[in-house]
KOLDO-898222 format. One line per field, with one value per residue (C-alpha): x, y, z; residue in one letter; chain. Coordinates in steps of 0.5 Angstrom, whole numbers, plus 500, padded with zeros to 3 digits. Layout:
BEGIN
px: (X,...)
py: (Y,...)
pz: (Z,...)
sedren: (A,...)
vexlum: (A,...)
***
This chain:
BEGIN
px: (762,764,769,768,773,776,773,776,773,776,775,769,767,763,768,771,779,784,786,783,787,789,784,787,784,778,776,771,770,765,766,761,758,761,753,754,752,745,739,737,735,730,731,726,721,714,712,706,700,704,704,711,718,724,731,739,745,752,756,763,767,766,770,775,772,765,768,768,773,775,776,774,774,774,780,778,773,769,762,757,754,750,749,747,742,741,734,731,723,720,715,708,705,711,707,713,720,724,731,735,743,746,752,754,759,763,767,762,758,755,751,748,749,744,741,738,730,728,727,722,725,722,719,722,728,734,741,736,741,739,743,744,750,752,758,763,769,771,772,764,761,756,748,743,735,729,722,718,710,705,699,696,703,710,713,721,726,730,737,742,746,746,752,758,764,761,761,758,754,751,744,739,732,728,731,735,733,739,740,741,743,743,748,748,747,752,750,755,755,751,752,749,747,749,754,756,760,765,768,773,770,776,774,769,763,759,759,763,768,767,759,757,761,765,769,772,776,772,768,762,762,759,756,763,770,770,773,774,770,765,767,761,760,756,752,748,746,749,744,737,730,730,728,722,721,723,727,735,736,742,745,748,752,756,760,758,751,749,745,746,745,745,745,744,745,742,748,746,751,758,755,747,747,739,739,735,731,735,735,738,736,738,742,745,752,754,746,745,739,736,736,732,733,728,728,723,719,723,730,727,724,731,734,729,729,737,738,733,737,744,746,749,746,749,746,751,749,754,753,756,755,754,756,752,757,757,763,763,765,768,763,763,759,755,755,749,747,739,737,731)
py: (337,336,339,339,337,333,327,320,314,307,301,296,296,290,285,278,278,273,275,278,284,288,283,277,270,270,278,281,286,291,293,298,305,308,309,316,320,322,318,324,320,312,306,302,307,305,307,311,305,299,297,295,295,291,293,291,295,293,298,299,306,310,315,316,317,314,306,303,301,294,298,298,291,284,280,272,268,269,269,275,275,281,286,294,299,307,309,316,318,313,317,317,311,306,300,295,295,288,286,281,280,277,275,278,273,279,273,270,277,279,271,271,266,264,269,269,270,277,281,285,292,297,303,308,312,309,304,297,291,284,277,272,267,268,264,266,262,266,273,276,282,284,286,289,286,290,290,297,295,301,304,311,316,316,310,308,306,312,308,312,318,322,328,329,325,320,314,309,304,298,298,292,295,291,285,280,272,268,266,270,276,283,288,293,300,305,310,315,321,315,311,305,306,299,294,288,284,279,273,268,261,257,250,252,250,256,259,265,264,271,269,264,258,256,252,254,248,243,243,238,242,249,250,248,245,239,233,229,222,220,215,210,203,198,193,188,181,175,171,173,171,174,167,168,176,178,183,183,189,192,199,204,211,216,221,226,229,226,219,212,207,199,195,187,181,172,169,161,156,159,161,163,171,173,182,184,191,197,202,209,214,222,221,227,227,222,219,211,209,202,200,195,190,186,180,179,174,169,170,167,161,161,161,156,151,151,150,144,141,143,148,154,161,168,175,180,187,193,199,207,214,220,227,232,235,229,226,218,213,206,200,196,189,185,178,175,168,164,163,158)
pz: (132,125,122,114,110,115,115,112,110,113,109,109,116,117,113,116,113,116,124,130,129,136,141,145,143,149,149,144,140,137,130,125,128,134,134,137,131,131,127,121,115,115,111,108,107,105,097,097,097,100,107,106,105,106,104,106,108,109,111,106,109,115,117,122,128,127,127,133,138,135,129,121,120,122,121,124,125,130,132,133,139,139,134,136,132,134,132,132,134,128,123,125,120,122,125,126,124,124,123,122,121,114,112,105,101,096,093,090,087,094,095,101,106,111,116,123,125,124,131,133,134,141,137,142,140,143,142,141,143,141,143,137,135,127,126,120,118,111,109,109,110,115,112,116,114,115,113,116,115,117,118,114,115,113,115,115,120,123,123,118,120,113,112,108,108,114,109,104,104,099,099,096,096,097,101,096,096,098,090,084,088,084,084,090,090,093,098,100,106,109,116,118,125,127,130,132,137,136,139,138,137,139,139,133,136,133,141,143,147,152,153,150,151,159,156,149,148,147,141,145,151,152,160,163,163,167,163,171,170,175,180,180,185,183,188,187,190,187,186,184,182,176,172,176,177,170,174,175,180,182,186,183,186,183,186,182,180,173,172,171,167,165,161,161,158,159,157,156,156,151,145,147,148,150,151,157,158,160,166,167,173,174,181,185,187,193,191,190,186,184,176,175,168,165,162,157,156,150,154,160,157,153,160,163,157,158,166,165,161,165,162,166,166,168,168,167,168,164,169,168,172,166,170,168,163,159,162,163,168,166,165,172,170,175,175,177,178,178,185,184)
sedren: (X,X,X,X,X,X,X,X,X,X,X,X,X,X,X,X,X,X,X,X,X,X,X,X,X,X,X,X,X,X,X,X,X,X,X,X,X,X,X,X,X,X,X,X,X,X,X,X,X,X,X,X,X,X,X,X,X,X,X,X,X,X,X,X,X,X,X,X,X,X,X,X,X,X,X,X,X,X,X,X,X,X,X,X,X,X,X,X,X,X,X,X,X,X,X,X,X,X,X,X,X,X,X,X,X,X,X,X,X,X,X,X,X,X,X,X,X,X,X,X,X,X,X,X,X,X,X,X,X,X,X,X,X,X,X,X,X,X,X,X,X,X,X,X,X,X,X,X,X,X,X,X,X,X,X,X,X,X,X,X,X,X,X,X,X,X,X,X,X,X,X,X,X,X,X,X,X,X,X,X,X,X,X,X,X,X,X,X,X,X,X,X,X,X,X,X,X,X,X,X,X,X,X,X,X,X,X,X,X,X,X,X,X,X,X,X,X,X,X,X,X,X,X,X,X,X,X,X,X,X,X,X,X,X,X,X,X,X,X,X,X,X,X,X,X,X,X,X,X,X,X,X,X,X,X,X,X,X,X,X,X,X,X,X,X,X,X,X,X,X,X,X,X,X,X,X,X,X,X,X,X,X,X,X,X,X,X,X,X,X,X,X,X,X,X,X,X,X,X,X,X,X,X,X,X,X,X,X,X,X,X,X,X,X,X,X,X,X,X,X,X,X,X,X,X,X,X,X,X,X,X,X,X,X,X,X,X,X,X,X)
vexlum: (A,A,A,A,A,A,A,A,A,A,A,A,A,A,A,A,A,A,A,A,A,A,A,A,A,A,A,A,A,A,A,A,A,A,A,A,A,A,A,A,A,A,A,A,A,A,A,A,A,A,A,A,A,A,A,A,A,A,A,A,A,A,A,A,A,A,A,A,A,A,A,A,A,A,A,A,A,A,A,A,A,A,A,A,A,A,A,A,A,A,A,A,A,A,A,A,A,A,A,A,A,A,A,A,A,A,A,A,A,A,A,A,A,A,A,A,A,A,A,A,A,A,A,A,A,A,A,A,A,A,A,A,A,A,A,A,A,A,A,A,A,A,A,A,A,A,A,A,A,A,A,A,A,A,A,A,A,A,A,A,A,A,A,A,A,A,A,A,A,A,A,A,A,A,A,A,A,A,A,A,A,A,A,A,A,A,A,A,A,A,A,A,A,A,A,A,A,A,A,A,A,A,A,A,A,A,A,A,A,A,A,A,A,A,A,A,A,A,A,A,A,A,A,A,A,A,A,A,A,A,A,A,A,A,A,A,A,A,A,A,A,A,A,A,A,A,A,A,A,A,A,A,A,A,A,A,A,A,A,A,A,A,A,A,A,A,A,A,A,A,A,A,A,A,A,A,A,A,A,A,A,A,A,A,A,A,A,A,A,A,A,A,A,A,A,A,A,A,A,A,A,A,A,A,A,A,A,A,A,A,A,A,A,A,A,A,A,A,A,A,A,A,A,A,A,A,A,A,A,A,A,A,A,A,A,A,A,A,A,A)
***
């Protein structure tokens, strides 16, 4: 129960600082409302008239006990991967409520940054949970966008606990552009029933590394760390007909599941180099599969002008395996000579 007098406000909750303060390098934390106040006062209330309203909070104090377990402010950077609203029974005009997470820079007068799409909240009462990855690389603050629409009634979103000493928060009524960013106003005896859930970000690819990302070590990666090359052989006949398919054609198997590619070239005598078409295939693990190059019509008659006056012709063909967490095998070239 609440004790007057005993409440203390802890400073800005929902701010980003310098170092994940108490977790370690791959857990995530929760920051903002404990959410188990009870919703007793809206946001975003519908003016007479209207049919709707926007605003943006963002939590400055809580008091002791109402901050959730990571604690009252972020301290790295990180990525948030959920974010968390405790909504009460909504007023009987309220048709919609949408939110969204934006992030405040207090260094340069409360600019916004970029935000996510809006979301559609579930009109029940209820901890509301929704995914999203919002990355932040310097100190920020947190604020929570919501536009209310109605129907003839009272309409508003129930999500503040309105008491005594339980905190402040800044308040943009309606929702600010993202330039020219007025002055905020200050709310006090009020808490935002809302918080977010952060994650380090190691290799700064924008993806948690909890739940997001299974290998946060590598930036190209975020499925799994496999960094093992496939292993791929190449057969082929020696000597084909290509001067008379207009194809080269050769086998190729990987050890892993992934696809296979190849390249080719009409080499002419030592200084001629005639492109060919390329081939590429999807291919499970242990799996051969055919390539077949063409060759286009001006190589071919390049290469046929040139053997009848006794110069040499090659076809070479470059081919490698692709696993299907982006890891690729070495270049394995064929050499194939014209068969009349």
């Amino acid at each position: 129960m609440f004790t007057w007098g005993r409440r203390v406000a802890t400073p800005a909750l929902l701010l980003v600082a310098s170092a994940l303060g108490g977790a370690s390098p791959s857990s995530a934390a929760t920051f903002g409302s404990t959410l188990t106040d009870s919703p007793n006062a809206g946001i975003c209330a519908v003016p007479a008239g209207a049919t709707e309203a926007s605003c943006t909070y963002s939590q400055l104090l809580l008091a002791d006990g109402d901050a959730a377990a990571g604690g009252a402010q972020l301290r790295d950077e990180g990525v948030i991967t959920s974010f968390r609203v405790s909504s009460g029974p909504l007023p009987p005009g309220t048709a919609s409520v949408k939110l969204r997470l934006r992030l405040l820079d207090p260094s340069h007068g409360y600019a916004f940054t970029a935000g996510l799409p809006f979301v559609e909240m579930p009109l029940g009462p209820g901890i509301h949970e929704f995914p999203v990855s919002l990355q932040f690389e310097q100190p920020m603050q947190v604020g929570l966008d919501t536009i209310v629409t109605r129907v003839p009634g009272e309409a508003s979103a129930p999500l503040a606990h309105a008491e005594a000493g339980v905190g402040s928060v800044y308040a943009w009524i309606p929702s600010p552009p993202e330039v020219s960013i007025p002055p905020p106003a200050s709310e006090e005896n009020r808490e935002l029933l809302f918080n977010v859930t952060v994650e380090p970000d190691r290799d700064h690819d924008g993806y948690g590394d909890k739940t997001q990302d299974r290998c946060p070590e590598d930036s190209r990666r975020q499925a799994h760390c496999d960094r093992r090359p496939p292993r791929a052989k190449l057969t082929y006949p020696p000597h084909q007909a290509f001067l008379v398919t207009t194809k080269v054609v050769v086998r190729l198997r990987s050890s892993e599941t992934g696809s296979v590619r190849a390249t080719g070239q009409i080499e002419i005598g030592r200084d001629s180099v005639w492109g060919i078409y390329s081939a590429e295939k999807n291919l499970g693990k242990g799996e051969k599969r055919t390539l077949v190059l063409r060759v286009p019509a001006k190589a071919r008659a390049a290469a046929l002008h040139a053997m009848a006056h006794g110069q040499r012709v090659i076809a070479k063909v470059f081919a490698s395996a692709t696993d299907r967490f982006g890891n690729e095998s070495g270049i394995t070239v064929a050499t194939v000579m014209p068969k009349r």
